[in-house]
C-alpha positions as CSV (number, residue, x, y, z in Angstrom):
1,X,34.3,-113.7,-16.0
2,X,36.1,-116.4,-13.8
3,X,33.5,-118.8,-12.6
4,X,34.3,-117.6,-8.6
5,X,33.5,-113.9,-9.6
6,X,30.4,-115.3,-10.9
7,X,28.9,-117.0,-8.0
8,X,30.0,-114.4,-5.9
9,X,27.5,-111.8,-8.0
10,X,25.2,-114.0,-7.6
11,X,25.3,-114.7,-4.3
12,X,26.0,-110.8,-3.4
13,X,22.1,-110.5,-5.7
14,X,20.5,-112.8,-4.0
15,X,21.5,-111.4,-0.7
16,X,20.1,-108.1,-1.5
17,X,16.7,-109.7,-3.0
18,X,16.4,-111.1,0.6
19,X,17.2,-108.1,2.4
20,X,14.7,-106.1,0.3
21,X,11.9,-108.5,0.3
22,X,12.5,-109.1,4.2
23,X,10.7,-105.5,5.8
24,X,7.4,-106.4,3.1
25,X,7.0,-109.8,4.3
26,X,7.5,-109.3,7.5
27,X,4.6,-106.1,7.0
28,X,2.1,-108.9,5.3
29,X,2.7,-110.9,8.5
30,X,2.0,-108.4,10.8
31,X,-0.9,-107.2,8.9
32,X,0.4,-103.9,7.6
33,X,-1.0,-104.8,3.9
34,X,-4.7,-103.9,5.7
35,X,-5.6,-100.8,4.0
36,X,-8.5,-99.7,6.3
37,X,-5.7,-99.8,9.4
38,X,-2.8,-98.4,7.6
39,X,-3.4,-94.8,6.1
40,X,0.3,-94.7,5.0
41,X,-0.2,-97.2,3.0
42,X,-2.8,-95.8,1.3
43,X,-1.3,-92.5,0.8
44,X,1.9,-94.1,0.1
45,X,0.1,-96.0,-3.0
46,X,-1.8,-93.0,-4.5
47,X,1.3,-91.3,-4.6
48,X,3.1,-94.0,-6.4
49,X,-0.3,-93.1,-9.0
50,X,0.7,-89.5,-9.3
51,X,4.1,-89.7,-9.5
52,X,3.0,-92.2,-12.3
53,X,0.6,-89.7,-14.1
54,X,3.0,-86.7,-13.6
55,X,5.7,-88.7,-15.8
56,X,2.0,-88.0,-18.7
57,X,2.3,-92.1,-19.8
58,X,0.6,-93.2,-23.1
59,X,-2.7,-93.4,-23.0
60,X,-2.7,-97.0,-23.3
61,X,0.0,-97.7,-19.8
62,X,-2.5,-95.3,-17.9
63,X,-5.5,-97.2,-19.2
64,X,-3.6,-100.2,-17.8
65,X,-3.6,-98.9,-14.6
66,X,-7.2,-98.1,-14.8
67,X,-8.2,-101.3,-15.3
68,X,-5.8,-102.7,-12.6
69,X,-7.0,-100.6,-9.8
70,X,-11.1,-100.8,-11.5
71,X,-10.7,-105.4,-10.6
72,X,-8.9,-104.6,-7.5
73,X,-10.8,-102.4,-6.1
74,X,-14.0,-104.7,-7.1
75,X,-12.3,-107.5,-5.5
76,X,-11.8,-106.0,-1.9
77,X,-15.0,-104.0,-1.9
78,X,-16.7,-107.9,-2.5
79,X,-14.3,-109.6,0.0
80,X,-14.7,-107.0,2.7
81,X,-18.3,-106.6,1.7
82,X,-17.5,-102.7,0.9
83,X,-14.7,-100.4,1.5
84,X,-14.9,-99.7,5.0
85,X,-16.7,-97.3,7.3
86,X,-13.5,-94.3,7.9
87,X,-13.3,-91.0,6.4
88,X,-13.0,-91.2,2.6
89,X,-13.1,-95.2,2.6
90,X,-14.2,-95.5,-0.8
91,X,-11.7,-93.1,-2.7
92,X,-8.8,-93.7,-0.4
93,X,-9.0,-97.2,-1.3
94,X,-9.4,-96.8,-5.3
95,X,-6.7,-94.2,-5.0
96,X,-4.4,-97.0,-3.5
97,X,-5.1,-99.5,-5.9
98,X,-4.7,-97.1,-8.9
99,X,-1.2,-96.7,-7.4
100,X,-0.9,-100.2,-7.3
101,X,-1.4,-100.6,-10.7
102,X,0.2,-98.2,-11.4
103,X,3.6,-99.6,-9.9
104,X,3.1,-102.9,-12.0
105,X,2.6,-101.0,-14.9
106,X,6.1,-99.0,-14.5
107,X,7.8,-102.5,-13.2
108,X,6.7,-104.5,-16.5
109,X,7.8,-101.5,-18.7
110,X,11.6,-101.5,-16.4
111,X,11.5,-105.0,-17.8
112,X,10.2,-105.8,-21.4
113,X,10.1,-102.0,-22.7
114,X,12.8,-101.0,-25.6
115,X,16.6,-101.0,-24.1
116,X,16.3,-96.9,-24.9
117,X,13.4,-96.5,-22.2
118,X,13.6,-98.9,-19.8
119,X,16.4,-96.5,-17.5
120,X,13.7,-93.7,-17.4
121,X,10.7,-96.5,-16.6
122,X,13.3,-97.9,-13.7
123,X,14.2,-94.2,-12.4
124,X,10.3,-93.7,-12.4
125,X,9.6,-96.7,-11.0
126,X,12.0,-96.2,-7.8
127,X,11.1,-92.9,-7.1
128,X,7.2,-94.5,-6.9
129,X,7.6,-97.4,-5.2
130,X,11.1,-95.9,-2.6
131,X,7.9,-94.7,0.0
132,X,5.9,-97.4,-0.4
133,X,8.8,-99.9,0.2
134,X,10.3,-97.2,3.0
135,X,6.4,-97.0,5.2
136,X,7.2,-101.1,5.9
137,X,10.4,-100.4,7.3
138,X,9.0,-97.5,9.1
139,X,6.3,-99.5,10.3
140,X,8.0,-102.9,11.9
141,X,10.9,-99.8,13.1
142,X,8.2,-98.3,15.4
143,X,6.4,-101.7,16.1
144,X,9.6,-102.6,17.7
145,X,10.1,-99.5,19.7
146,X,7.2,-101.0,22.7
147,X,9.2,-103.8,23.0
148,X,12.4,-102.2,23.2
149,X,11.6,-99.8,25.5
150,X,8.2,-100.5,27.4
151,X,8.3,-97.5,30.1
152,X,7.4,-94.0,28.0
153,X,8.5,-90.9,29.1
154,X,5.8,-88.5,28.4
155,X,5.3,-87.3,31.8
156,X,8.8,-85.4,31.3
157,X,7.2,-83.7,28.3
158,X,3.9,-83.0,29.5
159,X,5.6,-81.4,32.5
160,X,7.9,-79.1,30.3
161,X,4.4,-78.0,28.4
162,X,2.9,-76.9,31.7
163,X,6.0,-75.0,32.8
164,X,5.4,-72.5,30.0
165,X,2.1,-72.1,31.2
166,X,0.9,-72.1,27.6
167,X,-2.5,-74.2,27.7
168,X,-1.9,-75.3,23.8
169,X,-3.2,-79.0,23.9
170,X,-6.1,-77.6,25.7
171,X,-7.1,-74.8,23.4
172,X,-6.2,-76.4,20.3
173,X,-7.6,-80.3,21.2
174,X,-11.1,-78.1,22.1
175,X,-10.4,-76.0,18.5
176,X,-10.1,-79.8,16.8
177,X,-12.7,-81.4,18.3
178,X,-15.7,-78.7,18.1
179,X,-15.1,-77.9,14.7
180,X,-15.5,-80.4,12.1
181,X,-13.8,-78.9,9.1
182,X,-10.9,-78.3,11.4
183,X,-11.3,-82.1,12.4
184,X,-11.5,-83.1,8.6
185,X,-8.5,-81.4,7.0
186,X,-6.2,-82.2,10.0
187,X,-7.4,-86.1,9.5
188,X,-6.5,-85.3,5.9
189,X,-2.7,-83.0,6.4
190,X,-1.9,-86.0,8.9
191,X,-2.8,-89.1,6.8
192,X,-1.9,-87.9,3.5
193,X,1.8,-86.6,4.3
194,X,3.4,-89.4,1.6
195,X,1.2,-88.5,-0.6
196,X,2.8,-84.8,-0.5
197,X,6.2,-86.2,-0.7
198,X,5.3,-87.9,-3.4
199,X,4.3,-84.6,-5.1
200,X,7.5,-83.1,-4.3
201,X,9.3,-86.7,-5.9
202,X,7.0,-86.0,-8.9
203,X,8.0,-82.4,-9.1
204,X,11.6,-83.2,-9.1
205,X,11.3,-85.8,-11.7
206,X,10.7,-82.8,-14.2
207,X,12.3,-80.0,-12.4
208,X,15.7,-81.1,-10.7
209,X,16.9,-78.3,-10.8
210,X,14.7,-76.4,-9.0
211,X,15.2,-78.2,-5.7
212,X,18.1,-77.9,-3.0
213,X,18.0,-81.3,-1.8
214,X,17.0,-84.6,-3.6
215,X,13.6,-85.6,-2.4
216,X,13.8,-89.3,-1.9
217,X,16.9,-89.2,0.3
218,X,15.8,-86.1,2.5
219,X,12.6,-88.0,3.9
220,X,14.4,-91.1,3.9
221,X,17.0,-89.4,6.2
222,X,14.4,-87.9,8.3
223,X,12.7,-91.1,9.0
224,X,15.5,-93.0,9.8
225,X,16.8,-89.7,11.9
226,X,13.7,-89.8,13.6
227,X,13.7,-93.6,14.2
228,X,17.0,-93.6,16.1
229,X,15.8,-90.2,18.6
230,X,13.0,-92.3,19.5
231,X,15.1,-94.0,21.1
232,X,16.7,-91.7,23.3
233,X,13.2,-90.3,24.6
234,X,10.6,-92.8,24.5
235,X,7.1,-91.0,24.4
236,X,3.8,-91.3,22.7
237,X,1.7,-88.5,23.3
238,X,-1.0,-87.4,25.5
239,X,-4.0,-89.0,23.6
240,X,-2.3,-92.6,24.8
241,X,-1.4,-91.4,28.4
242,X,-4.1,-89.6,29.5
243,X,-7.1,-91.2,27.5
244,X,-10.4,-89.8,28.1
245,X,-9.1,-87.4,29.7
246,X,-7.7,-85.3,26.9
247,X,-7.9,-82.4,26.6
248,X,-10.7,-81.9,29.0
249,X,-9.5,-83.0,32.2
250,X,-5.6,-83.1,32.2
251,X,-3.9,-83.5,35.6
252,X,-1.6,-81.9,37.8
253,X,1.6,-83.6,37.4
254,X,4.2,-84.1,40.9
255,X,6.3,-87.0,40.4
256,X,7.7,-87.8,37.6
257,X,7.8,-91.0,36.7
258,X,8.2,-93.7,33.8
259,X,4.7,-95.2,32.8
260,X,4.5,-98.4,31.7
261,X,2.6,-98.7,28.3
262,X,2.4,-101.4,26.0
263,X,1.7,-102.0,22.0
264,X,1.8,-97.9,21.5
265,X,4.7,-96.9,19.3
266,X,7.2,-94.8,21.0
267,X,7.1,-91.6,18.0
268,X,6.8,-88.2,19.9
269,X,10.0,-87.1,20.7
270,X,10.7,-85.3,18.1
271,X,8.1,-84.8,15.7
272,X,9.2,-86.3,12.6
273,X,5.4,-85.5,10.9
274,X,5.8,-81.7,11.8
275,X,9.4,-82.3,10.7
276,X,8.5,-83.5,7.5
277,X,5.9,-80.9,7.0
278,X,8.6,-78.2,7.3
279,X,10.4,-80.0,4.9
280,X,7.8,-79.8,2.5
281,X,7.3,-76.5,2.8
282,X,11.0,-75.3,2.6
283,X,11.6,-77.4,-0.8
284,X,8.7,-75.4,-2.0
285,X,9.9,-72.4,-1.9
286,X,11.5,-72.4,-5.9
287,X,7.6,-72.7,-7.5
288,X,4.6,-70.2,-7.9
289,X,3.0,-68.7,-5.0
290,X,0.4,-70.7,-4.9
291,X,1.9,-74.1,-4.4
292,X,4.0,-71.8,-1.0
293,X,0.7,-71.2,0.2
294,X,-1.1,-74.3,-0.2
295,X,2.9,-75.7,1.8
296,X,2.6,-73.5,4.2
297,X,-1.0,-73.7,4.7
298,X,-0.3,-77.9,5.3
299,X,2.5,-77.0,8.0
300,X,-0.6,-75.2,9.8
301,X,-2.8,-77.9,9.5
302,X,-0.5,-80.5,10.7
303,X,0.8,-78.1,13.8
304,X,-2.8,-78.3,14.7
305,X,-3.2,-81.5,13.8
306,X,-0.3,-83.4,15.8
307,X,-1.5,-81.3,19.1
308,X,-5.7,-81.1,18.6
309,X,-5.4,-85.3,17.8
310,X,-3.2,-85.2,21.2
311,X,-0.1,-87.4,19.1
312,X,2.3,-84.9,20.7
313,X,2.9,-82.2,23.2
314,X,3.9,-78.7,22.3
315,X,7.7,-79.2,23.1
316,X,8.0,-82.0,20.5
317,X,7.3,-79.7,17.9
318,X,9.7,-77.0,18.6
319,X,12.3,-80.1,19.1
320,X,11.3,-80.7,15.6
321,X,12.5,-77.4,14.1
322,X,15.7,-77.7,14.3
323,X,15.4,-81.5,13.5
324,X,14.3,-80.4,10.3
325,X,17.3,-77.8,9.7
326,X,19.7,-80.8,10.0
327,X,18.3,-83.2,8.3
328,X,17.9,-80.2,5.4
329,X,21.5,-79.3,5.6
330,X,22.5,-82.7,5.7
331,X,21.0,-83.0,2.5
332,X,21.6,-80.4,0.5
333,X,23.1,-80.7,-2.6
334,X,27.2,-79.7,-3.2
335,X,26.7,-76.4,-4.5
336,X,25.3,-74.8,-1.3
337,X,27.8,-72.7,0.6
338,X,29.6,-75.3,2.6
339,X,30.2,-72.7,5.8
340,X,26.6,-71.9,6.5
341,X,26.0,-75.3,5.6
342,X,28.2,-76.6,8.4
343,X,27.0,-73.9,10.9
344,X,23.1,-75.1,10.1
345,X,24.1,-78.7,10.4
346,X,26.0,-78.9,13.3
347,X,24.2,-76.0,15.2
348,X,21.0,-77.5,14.8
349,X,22.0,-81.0,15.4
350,X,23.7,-79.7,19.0
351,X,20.2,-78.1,19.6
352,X,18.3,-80.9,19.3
353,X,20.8,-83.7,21.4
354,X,20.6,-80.7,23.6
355,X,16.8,-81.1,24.1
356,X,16.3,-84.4,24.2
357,X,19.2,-85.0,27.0
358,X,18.1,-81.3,29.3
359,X,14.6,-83.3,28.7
360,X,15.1,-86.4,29.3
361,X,17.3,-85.4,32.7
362,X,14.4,-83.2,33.9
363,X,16.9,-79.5,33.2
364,X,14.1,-77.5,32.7
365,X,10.7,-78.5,33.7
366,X,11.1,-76.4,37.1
367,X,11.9,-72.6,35.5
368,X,9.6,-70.9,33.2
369,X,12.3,-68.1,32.3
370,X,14.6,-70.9,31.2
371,X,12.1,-72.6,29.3
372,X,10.6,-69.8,27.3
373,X,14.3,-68.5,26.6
374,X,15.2,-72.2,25.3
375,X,12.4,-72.2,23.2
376,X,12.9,-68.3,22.0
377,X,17.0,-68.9,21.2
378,X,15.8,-72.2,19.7
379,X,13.8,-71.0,17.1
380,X,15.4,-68.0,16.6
381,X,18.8,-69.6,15.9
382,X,17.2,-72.4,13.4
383,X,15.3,-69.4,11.6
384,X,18.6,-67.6,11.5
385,X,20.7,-70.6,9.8
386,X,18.0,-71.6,7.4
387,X,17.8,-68.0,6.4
388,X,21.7,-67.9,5.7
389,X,21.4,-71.4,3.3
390,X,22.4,-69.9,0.2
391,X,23.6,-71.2,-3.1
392,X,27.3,-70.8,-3.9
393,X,27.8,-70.1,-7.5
394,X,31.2,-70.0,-9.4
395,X,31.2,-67.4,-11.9
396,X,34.0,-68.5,-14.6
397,X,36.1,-66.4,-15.9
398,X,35.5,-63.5,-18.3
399,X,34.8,-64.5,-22.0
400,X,36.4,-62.9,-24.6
401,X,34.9,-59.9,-26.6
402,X,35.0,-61.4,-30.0
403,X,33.5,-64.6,-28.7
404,X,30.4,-62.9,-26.5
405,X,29.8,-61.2,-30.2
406,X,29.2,-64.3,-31.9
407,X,26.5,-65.4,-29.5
408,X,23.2,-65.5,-31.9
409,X,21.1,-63.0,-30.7
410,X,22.9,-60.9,-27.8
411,X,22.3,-57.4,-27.7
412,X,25.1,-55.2,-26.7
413,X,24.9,-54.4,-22.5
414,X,23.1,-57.3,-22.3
415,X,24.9,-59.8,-19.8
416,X,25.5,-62.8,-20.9
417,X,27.0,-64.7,-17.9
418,X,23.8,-66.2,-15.9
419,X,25.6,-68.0,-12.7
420,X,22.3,-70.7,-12.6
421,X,22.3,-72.0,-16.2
422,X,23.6,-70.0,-18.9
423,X,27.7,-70.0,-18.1
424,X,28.2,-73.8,-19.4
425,X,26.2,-73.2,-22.3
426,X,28.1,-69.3,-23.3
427,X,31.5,-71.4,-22.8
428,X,30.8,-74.2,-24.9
429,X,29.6,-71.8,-27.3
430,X,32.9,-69.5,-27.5
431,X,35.0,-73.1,-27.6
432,X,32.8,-73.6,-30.7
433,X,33.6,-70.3,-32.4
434,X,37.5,-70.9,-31.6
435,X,37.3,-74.0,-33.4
436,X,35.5,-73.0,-36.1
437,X,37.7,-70.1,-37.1
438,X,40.8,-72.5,-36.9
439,X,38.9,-74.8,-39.0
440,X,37.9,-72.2,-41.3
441,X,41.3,-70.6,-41.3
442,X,42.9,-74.3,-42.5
443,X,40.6,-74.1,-44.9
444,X,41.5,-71.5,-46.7
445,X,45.2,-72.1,-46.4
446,X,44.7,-75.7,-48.2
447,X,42.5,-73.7,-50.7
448,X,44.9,-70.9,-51.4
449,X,47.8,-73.6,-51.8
450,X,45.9,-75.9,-54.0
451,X,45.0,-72.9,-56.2
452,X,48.7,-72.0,-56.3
């Protein structure tokens, strides 16, 4: 390699070393290593922990990780004089640090194990450290967002929600707040959303195959999706506008108005969480009903959640359905029919452009026929496309007779081509047979000739 080449790899590496260390110092600056103020982080890390234990290490790595996370968690409980005094201090911290040893477990085994395993350490230890690395970027993305745009929106929003003259973040912040089991598992289905992706990352370390879109680069899409809408709609949510006032005492909106409002990220418009919950129930669908349930039963929880909390208005979650449909179509994997795919994408991405501008202009805060019909079609036309996403298999040709009849145990009527799995493996097998026969066949003509 000509020395030129060579400086220029290792100026092109160092480049990207500095570009991927840049979001986490930046987050240590701005104080987003503080466990007790960043729940992300702390979901993010006991993820990383059982994506980690789902890959079933040797007993002495995850013993290692034990005895990480048992001084670190020793060592903040004595320099913060205890874990802190939110729900589930104590075990949401232990949980993070387990991840965190966790992560230097899997990056000392990418480096120093055998040259056989380290690909499958490194491919472990990506998929358990990509949301950890992605909720910094995240975090200094939304930080920016009151400085880039320091008048919200939100009165545009509320004002759609009353239109409908459906009293949800009335009914369901009074639901929330006079029920505290309701109160607990919605702090739980909203804080502990990377920790579900990282279930879904775990499940597809095992189980590729089983899943329609690659985990990692779905949510990373979303967020980053989500990230450049907020934009185009600054709003926060009704908890930061109205204050003490929600959901008790909400006012009577007239003039619409931007409202300056400063250090609050600008993340309602759409709802990437709800969003992301969808998501997450949608890639569920290929495992045992329970696991659908327990999805579906999160999608509830954070639906109640996101509005009972007051983080967003009604109209940010039905913005958020079809949100979800294009960011799933997007990222589908090539075998999915490529029409419907293109209909789901594109529909669904017009739909929600559509919203945020007709919002965002003030289209339909003024007619409750056009806004219940927008919110009907809306949701009818995402089910619809996400109900036509089908796999599109291509059944090979026909094998012949003789080799289906060599297959070891096939049983006549039986069939034997099986579009998800089986086809590569029967034609491999007949191209077997066809070249043992011809090997056999020379065989015998050298033995025959020799004998002669």
């Amino acid at each position: 390699m000509r020395l030129g080449e060579r400086r220029t790899q290792q100026l092109c590496r160092f480049v990207l070393v500095v570009a991927l260390a840049l979001p986490v110092y930046l987050g240590i600056v701005h104080g987003l290593l503080d466990l007790a103020q960043n729940p992300v982080l702390r979901s993010a890390l006991a993820g990383a922990f059982l994506i980690h234990m789902w890959t079933r290490p040797r007993r002495v790595h995850w013993a290692l990780a034990l005895a990480i996370a048992f001084i670190a968690s020793g060592a903040y409980a004595w320099l913060h004089h205890g874990f802190g005094d939110y729900l589930g201090a104590a075990p949401a911290v232990c949980a993070a640090f387990l991840g965190l040893g966790s992560l230097l477990v899997l990056a000392a085994q990418s480096m120093f194990a055998a040259a056989v395993d380290r690909p499958a350490h490194r491919k472990t230890f990506i998929a358990a450290a990509a949301f950890l690395y992605f909720s910094f970027v995240i975090a200094l993305a939304l930080n920016l967002t009151s400085a880039l745009h320091p008048r919200v929106y939100d009165l545009w929003l509320y004002a759609f929600d009353e239109t409908l003259k459906l009293p949800a973040s009335i009914f369901i912040g009074h639901l929330v707040a006079n029920s505290n089991a309701l109160r607990v598992a919605g702090v739980l289905a909203y804080e502990s959303l990377p920790l579900v992706i990282c279930w879904l990352v775990a499940l597809e370390l095992k189980s590729p195959e089983r899943f329609a879109a690659g985990i990692v680069r779905l949510f990373v899409t979303a967020g980053l999706a989500g990230i450049l809408l907020y934009q185009l709609l600054p709003a926060t949510g009704p908890i930061y506008i109205f204050g003490a006032n929600f959901p008790d005492s909400l006012p009577l909106i007239k003039d619409l108005q931007p409202i300056l409002l400063p250090r609050v990220a600008r993340n309602a418009m759409p709802s990437v969480h709800f969003a992301c919950a969808l998501l997450v129930w949608w890639n569920a669908a290929a495992f045992a009903r329970v696991w659908r349930v327990l999805a579906a039963g999160f999608v509830a929880i954070t639906l109640l959640a996101t509005i009972g909390f007051g983080e967003h208005y009604l109209v940010d979650l039905v913005v958020a359905v079809p949100f979800a449909l294009a960011v799933h179509s997007a990222c589908l994997k090539p075998n999915w029919d490529s029409r419907a795919r293109r209909v789901a994408l594109w529909g669904s991405a017009i739909l929600t452009a559509g919203w945020i501008g007709a919002l965002r202009l003030g289209l339909l805060q003024n007619s409750f026929a056009l806004s219940w019909c927008a919110v009907v079609v809306t949701l009818a036309l995402t089910l619809w496309w996400k109900r036509s996403l089908r796999p599109q298999w291509r059944v090979p040709a026909a094998l012949r007779r003789e080799d289906v009849a060599e297959i070891p145990n096939h049983q006549n009527g039986v069939p034997v081509v099986d579009p998800s799995h089986q086809v590569r493996t029967v034609q491999e097998h007949a191209h077997t047979c066809q070249a043992n026969r011809y090997n056999l066949g020379n065989r015998d003509r050298k033995t025959r000739a020799e004998m002669q």
